[in-house]
Phi, psi and omega in degrees: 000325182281355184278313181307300173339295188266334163326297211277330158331308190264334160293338183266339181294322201260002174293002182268322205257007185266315180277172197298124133332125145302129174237105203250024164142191165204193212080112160294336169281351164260319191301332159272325160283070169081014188059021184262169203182335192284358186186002157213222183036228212261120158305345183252067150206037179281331186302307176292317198286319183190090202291323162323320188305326177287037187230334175272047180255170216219156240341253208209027141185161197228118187245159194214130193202116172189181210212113171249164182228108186268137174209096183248131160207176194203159177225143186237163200205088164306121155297132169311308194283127216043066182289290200284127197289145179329309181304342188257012192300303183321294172331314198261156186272187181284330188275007148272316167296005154273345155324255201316308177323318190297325198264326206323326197236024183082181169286003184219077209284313207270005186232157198283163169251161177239155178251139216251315217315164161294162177292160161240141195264119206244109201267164137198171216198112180216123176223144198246155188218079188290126177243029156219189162250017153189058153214141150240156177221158213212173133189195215193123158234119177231158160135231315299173175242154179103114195284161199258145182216121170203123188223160190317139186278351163243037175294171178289336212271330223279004162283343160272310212218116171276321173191149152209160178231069198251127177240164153217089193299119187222148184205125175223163148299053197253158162232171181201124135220140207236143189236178174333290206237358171194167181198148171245166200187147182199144186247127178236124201239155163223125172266115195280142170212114166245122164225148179217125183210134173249165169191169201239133158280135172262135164238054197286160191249009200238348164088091233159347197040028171308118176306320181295006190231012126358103172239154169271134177232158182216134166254194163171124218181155190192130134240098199304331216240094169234060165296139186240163178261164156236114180225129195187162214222151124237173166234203172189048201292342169228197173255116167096343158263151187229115157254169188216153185201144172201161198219126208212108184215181188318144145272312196245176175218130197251157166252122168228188191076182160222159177079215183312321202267338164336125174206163188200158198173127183328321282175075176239104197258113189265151165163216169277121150248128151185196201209148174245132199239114160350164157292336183272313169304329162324304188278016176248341167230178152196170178254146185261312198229138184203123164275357185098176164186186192220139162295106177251121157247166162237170203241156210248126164310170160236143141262156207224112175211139188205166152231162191223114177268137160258087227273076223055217174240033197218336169264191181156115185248137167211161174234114186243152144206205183188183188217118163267093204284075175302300193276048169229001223253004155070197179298160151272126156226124129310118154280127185251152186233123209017075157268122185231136158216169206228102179268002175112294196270318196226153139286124181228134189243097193308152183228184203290146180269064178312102161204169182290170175302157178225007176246203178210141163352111162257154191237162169197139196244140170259133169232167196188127188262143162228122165209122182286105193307168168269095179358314212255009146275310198260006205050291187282164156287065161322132159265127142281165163180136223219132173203163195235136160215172217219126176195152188276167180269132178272342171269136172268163197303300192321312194269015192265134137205187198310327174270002179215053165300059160264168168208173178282115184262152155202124167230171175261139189203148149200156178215189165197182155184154243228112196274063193296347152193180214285140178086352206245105207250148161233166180203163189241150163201155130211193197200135150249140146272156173276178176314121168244118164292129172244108184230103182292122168260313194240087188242134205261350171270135211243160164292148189259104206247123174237037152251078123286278174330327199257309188297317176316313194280344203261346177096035143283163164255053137106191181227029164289153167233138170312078197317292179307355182299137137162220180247097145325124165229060175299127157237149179223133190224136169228168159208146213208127167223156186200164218218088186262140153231131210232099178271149205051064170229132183227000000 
């Protein structure tokens, strides 16, 4: 029973950290327009979009300082209806399914649970430097990215997810030279990746979610070290269009264990796996030696491709899209590191944990407008911008619950921005997506039971139950100001 235990700790942890985030750019000044940046709009956020872009940076350093407030949250409302997995229908009597209907759904079965967290506050910091008159060299620290989750501990929700806290941080590196009609530009970055996560084990012996056999389990895991490349182009093949492309994946590949147990991946995030174990589960096991261990992946390339047409001299429309490679990005293993437990009868020594991916490509198309207002409505110079975008879901709805939330996004965004003196530009933005409803019937995430395996083995059919049934209501919102200055541009 304790080897299941903890395999099922690290198997319920990594699907919230695995699948893709919405990232819907970054900058304020691209972000209001739809977040495209691979082939117009403001250059010194070229370090994400396009590192080639930094090569248009213009008199003789370009500094960029601004603040975006991510505020994604959402409510889920458990279903009654399919608790139980097909296999178990035959098994359980009826006064264990009015059991489990009774424990399933918190203390407030009728009311949805909500995610509580605070908003995330997301910086960036960029400076572009031409040390030729067609070379610039830059760098940029941004992020983090990825919303924050924390919701009730006894909620319906609380078998994937009680709270998490997953970032992903970047300091980068860029160079560009740019010639008349075209420039290349590369980036070299490094990505911090934190995730923290709590969630509840059921130890039920009747599979029933009885709340008294409940244990809390926590991850907490970091890899500090992820380089990643940028590599990007731009062109100009007519007059008045800029095409643009960049292409941005792992540099290394890492290792940790040795012999058999030897495993690699871009992606080794070490740290605390464990469990606060109910009074009762308590008395059948316990962990003796437990070191920690590390989560291994590989990290998904992106591709990038956009244009940006210029319309007279006040207007400029462009359309990007782009590819996350999520479903290609293979197995999840844990590694432990001398994790021992003490089963009454044996010591047992965990060894590495395998299992597969569950996600898919995300493709996502951007679209974004700019238009430079006429001097004699504003005194100053104004830009307006107005944009839309569109991205797939890396979770299919059967694999979506509270601890692995995407979904199919299309938001709206607008802003501006304001030459307030010369070279010293400030700007606005925000972006909603709309509301997104969700209602899961036949959902493939099952509650983490940790006699399943033992029942499975004795030729019962386990003590899982269907975790994911019910209604998704996601909103996702950013707003932003931010602050540009172009020193000597005259």
């Amino acid at each position: 029973m304790v080897r299941c235990l903890w395999v099922l700790i690290v198997l319920t942890s990594a699907p919230s950290w695995g699948a893709g985030f919405f990232r819907p750019g970054v900058g304020v000044g691209n972000l209001a327009a739809g977040g495209t940046g691979v082939s117009g709009g403001v250059v010194g956020y070229g370090h994400w979009y396009n590192p080639a872009m930094l090569s248009l940076t213009k008199g003789k350093a370009d500094l960029v300082l601004d603040w975006t407030m991510l505020d994604e949250s959402f409510s889920f409302l458990r279903s009654r209806e399919g608790l139980v997995p097909p296999e178990r229908l035959a098994d359980m009597s009826e006064g264990q399914q009015a059991a489990l209907m009774a424990n399933c759904c918190g203390s407030s079965p009728d009311q949805p649970v909500l995610d509580e967290a605070p908003a995330r506050q997301i910086p960036f910091i960029g400076l572009a430097v031409p040390v030729r008159p067609d070379t610039v060299v830059g760098l940029a620290v941004y992020g983090p990215q990825g919303p924050a989750r924390k919701m009730d501990p006894n909620g319906a929700q609380r078998y994937s997810a009680v709270s998490n806290n997953i970032t992903l941080a970047i300091a980068q590196l860029s160079a560009a030279y740019g010639a008349d009609r075209w420039g290349v530009g590369i980036g070299l970055a490094n990505f911090i990746l934190d995730v923290g996560q709590d969630f509840t084990l059921s130890g039920d012996f009747f599979g029933t979610e009885d709340p008294a056999f409940d244990a809390l389990a926590t991850v907490q895991v970091q890899d500090a070290f992820i380089p990643v490349a940028n590599l990007g182009f731009w062109a100009t093949p007519l007059k008045g269009l800029r095409l643009g492309a960049s292409w941005q994946r792992p540099l290394t590949e890492k290792c940790t264990g040795t012999g058999a147990s030897k495993i690699c991946g871009n992606v080794i995030a070490e740290g605390v796996v464990d469990a606060e174990l109910g009074p009762g589960l308590a008395q059948a096991a316990s962990i003796i030696q437990n070191d920690g261990g590390a989560l291994v992946m590989r990290f998904p390339d992106m591709i990038r491709l956009g244009a940006t047409q210029q319309f007279g001299d006040r207007v400029n429309v462009s359309l990007e899209g782009f590819y996350e490679a999520w479903g290609e990005i293979g197995n999840l293993t844990f590694v432990p590191n001398n994790v021992v437990f003490d089963a009454g009868v044996e010591q047992i020594s965990l060894e590495n944990i395998v299992f597969p991916r569950r996600w898919d490509n995300t493709y996502g198309v951007r679209f974004g407008t700019r238009w430079d207002l006429p001097a004699a409505w504003t005194q100053i110079p104004v830009q307006m911008r107005l944009g839309s975008q569109w991205e797939s879901s890396a979770a299919p709805l059967v694999e979506l619950d509270t601890g692995g939330l995407d979904w199919e996004k299309l938001g709206f965004t607008v802003g501006f921005g304001a030459e307030v003196m010369k070279g010293l530009h400030v700007d606005a933005y925000y972006l909603r997506t709309l509301t997104a409803e969700l209602t899961v019937e036949n959902s493939n995430m099952r509650t983490t039971n940790i006699f399943h395996a033992d029942e499975v083995a004795k030729g019962n059919s386990g003590l899982e139950t269907v975790s994911a049934n019910g209604d998704y209501v996601i909103n996702h919102q950013r707003f932003g100001l931010g602050v540009r200055y172009a020193l000597g541009v005259r």
